[in-house]
N, C-alpha and C positions, 0 to 999 in steps of 0.2 A: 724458637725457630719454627718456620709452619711449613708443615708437609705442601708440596704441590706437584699435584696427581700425574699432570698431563706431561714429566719432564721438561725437557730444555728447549730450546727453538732449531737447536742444532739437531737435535733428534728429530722435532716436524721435521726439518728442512731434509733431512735425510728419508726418513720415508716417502717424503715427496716424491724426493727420484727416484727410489725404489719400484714407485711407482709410475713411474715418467707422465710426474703428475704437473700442472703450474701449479702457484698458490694463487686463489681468487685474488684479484684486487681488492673485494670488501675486507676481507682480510688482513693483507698488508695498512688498509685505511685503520683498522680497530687497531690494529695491531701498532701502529706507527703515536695514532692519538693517546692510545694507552702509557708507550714509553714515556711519551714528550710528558705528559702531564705527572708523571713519576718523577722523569729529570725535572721540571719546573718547580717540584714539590722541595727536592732532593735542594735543587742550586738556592732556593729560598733562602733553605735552612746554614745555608754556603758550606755546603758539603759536597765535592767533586768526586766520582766514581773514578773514573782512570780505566778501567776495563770493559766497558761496552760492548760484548760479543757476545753471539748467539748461545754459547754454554753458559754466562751468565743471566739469563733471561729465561724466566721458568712459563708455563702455560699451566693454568688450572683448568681442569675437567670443564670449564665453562667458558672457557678461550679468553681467559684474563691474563694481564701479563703482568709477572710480578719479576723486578728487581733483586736479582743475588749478588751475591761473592763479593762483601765492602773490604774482602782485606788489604786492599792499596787504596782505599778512597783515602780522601782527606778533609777536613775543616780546614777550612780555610777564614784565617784569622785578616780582618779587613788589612787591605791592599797588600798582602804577602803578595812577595815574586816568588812562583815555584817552577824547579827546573826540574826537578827527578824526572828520570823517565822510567815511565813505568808502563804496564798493560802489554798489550798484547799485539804482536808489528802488525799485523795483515789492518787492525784496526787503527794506529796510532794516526793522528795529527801532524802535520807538516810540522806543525811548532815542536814536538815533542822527537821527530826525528830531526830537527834540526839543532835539538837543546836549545831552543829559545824559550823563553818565559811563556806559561801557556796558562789560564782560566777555566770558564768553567766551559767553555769554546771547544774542547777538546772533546767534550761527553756528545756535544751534539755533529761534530765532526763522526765520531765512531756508530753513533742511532742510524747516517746519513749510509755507510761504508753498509750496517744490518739494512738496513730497509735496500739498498741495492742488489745483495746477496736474494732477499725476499722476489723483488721483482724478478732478476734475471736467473734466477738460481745457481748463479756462480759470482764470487768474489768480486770486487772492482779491481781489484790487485792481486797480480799471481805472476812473480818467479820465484825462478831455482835458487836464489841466496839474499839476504837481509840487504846486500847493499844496493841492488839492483830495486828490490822492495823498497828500498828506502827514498828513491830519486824516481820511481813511478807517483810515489806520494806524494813528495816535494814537487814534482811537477806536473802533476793530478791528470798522468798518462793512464785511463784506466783498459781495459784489456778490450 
């Protein structure tokens, strides 16, 4: 397990406003390239994360972004259908709040959900209860 210094993105993202800061564009750019090329690394190997959110996403002291928390990912054994749902709602996938069969589609659906959070500093998705959550998703109503 390797220590990483600079905490979570959830934690930048929150000092940010603390400081009623924006986050640079260059930033969200490193930041976005770094993930994608983790995921591209990750879905190779056909290994699906499931959880994609800013607490899962660490920063080192040199503003690297490293990939945590595999304990819902999956191998994925050629052409499996998988339905679990799993991760985290603000982040999930249409397919996965609809219990359809979902891929490795869902990891880049959730990178898409953090990098919007990065831009606007607030969520794409925000009510008061999971079903309403649910059908902002499915019908990509974001706020």
């Amino acid at each position: 397990m390797e220590y990483v210094e600079g905490g979570d993105l959830k934690s930048f993202i929150h000092h940010k406003k603390l400081k009623n800061e924006k986050i640079d564009e260059k930033i969200i750019w490193k930041f976005s390239h770094q993930i994608f090329d983790a995921l591209n690394f990750m879905h190779k190997k056909n290994i699906i994360h499931r959880d994609i959110k800013p607490q899962n996403l660490f920063i080192t002291k040199n503003m690297v972004i490293k990939i945590g928390d595999f304990g819902v990912s999956k191998l994925i054994i050629s052409n499996e259908k998988i339905m679990t749902r799993v991760g985290t709602p603000l982040y999930l996938a249409p397919e996965l709040v609809q219990n359809k069969n979902y891929s490795f589609n869902v990891d880049v659906w959730s990178v898409g959900c953090v990098l919007y959070l990065l831009a606007m500093m607030k969520a794409p998705f925000k009510s008061k209860n999971l079903i309403s959550l649910g059908h902002q998703i499915v019908n990509k109503n974001h706020q």
